[in-house]
DONUDREN-404082 format. One record per residue: residue in three letters; x, y, z of N, C-alpha, C in turn. Coordinates in steps of 0.02 Angstrom, whole numbers. Example, Ala and Ser with C-alpha at 12.3 -4.5 7.8 and 13.67 -1.06 7.14 Angstrom:
2
ALA 660 -284 390 615 -225 390 660 -165 390
SER 642 -112 354 684 -53 357 645 2 394
//
This chain:
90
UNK -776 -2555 2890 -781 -2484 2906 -827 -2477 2966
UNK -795 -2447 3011 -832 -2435 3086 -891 -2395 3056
UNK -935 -2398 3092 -1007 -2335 3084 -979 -2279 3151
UNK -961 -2236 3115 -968 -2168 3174 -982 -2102 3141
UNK -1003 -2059 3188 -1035 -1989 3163 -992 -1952 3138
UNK -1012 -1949 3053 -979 -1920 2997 -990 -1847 3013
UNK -949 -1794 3021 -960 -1710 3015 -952 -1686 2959
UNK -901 -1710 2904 -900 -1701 2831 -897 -1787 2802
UNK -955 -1763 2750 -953 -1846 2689 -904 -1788 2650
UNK -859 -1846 2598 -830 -1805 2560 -872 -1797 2482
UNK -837 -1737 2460 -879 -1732 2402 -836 -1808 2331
UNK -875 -1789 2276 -844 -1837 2227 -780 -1813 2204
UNK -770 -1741 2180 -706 -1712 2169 -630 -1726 2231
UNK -664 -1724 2285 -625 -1749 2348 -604 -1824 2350
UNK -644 -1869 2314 -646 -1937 2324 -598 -1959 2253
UNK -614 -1937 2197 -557 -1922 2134 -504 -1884 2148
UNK -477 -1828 2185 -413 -1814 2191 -399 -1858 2245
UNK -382 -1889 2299 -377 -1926 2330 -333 -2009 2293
UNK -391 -2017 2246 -373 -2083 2218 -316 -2056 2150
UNK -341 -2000 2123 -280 -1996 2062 -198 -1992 2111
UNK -232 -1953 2173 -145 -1942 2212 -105 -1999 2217
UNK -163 -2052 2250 -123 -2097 2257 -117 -2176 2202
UNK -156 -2150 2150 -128 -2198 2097 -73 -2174 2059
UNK -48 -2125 2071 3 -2066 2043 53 -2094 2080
UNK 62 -2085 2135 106 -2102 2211 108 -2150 2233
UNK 102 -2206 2198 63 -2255 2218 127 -2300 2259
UNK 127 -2325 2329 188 -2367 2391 229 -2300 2430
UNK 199 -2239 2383 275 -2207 2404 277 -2143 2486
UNK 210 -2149 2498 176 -2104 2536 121 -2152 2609
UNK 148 -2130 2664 87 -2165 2724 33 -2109 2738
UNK -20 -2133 2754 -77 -2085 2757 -87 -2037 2784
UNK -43 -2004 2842 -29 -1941 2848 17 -1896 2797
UNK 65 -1914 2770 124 -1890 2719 80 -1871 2648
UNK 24 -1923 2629 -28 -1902 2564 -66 -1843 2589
UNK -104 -1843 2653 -141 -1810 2668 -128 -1721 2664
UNK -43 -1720 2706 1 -1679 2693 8 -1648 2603
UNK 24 -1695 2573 43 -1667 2498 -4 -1659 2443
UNK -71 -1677 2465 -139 -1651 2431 -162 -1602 2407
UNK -170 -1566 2346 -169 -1515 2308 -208 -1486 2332
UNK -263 -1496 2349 -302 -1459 2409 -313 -1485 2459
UNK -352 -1425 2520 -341 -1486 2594 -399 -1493 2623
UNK -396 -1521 2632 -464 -1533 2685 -485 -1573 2748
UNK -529 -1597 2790 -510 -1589 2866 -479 -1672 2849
UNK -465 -1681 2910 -444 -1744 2923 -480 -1784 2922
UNK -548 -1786 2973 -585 -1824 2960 -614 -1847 2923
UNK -640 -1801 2857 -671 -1808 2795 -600 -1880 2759
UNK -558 -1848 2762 -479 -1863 2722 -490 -1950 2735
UNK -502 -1963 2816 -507 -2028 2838 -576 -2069 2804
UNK -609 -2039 2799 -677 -2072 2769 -646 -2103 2700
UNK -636 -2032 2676 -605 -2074 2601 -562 -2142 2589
UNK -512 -2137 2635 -456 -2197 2662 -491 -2240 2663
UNK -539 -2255 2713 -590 -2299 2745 -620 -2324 2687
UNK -646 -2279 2623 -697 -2323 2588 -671 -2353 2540
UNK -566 -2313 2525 -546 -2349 2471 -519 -2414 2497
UNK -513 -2419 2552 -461 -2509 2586 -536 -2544 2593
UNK -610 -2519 2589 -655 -2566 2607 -661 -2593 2525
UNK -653 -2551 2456 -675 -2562 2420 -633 -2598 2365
UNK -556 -2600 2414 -528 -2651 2374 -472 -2600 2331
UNK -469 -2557 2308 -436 -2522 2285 -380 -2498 2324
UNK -353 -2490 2370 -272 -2464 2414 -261 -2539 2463
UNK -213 -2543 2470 -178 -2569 2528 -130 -2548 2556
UNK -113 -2577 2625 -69 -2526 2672 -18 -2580 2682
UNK 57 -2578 2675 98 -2615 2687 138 -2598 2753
UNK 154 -2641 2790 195 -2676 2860 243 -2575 2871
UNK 263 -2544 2807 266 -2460 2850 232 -2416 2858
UNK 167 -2449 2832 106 -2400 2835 98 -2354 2772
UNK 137 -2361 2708 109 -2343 2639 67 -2357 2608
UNK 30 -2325 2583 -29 -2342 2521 -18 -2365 2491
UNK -32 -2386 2441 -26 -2435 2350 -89 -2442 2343
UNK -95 -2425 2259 -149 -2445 2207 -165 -2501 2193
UNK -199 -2531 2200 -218 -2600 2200 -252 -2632 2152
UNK -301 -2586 2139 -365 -2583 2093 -345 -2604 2021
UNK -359 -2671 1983 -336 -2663 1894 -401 -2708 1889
UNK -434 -2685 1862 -502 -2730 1844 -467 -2767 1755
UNK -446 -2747 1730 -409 -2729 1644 -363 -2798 1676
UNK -317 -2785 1717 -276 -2848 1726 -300 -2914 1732
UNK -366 -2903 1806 -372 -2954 1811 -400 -2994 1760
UNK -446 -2954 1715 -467 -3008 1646 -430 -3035 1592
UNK -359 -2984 1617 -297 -3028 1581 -270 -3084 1602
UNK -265 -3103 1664 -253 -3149 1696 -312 -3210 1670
UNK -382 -3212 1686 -439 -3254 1679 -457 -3277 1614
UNK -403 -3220 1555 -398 -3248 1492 -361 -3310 1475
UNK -312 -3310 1523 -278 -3369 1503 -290 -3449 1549
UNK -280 -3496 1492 -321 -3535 1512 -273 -3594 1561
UNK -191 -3566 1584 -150 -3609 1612 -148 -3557 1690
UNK -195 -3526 1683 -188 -3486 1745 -276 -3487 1775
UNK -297 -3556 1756 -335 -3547 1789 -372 -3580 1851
UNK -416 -3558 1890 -434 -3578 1961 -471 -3635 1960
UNK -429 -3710 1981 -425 -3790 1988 -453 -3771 2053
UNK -540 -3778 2088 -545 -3810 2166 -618 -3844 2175
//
């Protein structure tokens, strides 16, 4: 995440609708098209911060047309680390 001069931080309610939209929506929307269909609106810039902190934090990724996806399963991955033929040989 670049450092540049924030004019709106977003609030937490902004940062939860954001993520329910797009764990809801999740591949089917590129980051202008969510931004667009957001139950409420708010500036762009703020909108981008949010983007910014969910691809830093591991939770969205952006695929080769520029869609979002939910990424985030903390629940999975300890399903995975449960089993003991799936696990990390290095």
């Amino acid at each position: 995440m670049d450092i540049k001069k924030i004019l709106h931080y977003p609030r937490l309610d902004s940062v939860l609708m954001v993520e329910r939209f797009i764990f809801d929506t999740s591949g089917t929307y590129t980051k202008k098209q969510i931004w667009d269909k957001l139950p409420r609106k708010m500036m762009y810039q703020t909108y981008s911060v949010i983007i910014d902190y969910l691809l830093y934090s591991g939770k969205i990724a952006v695929d080769r047309e520029g869609k979002i996806a939910w990424i985030y399963d903390p629940e999975g991955v300890k399903r995975y680390l449960s089993k003991p033929h799936l696990m990390w040989r290095g």
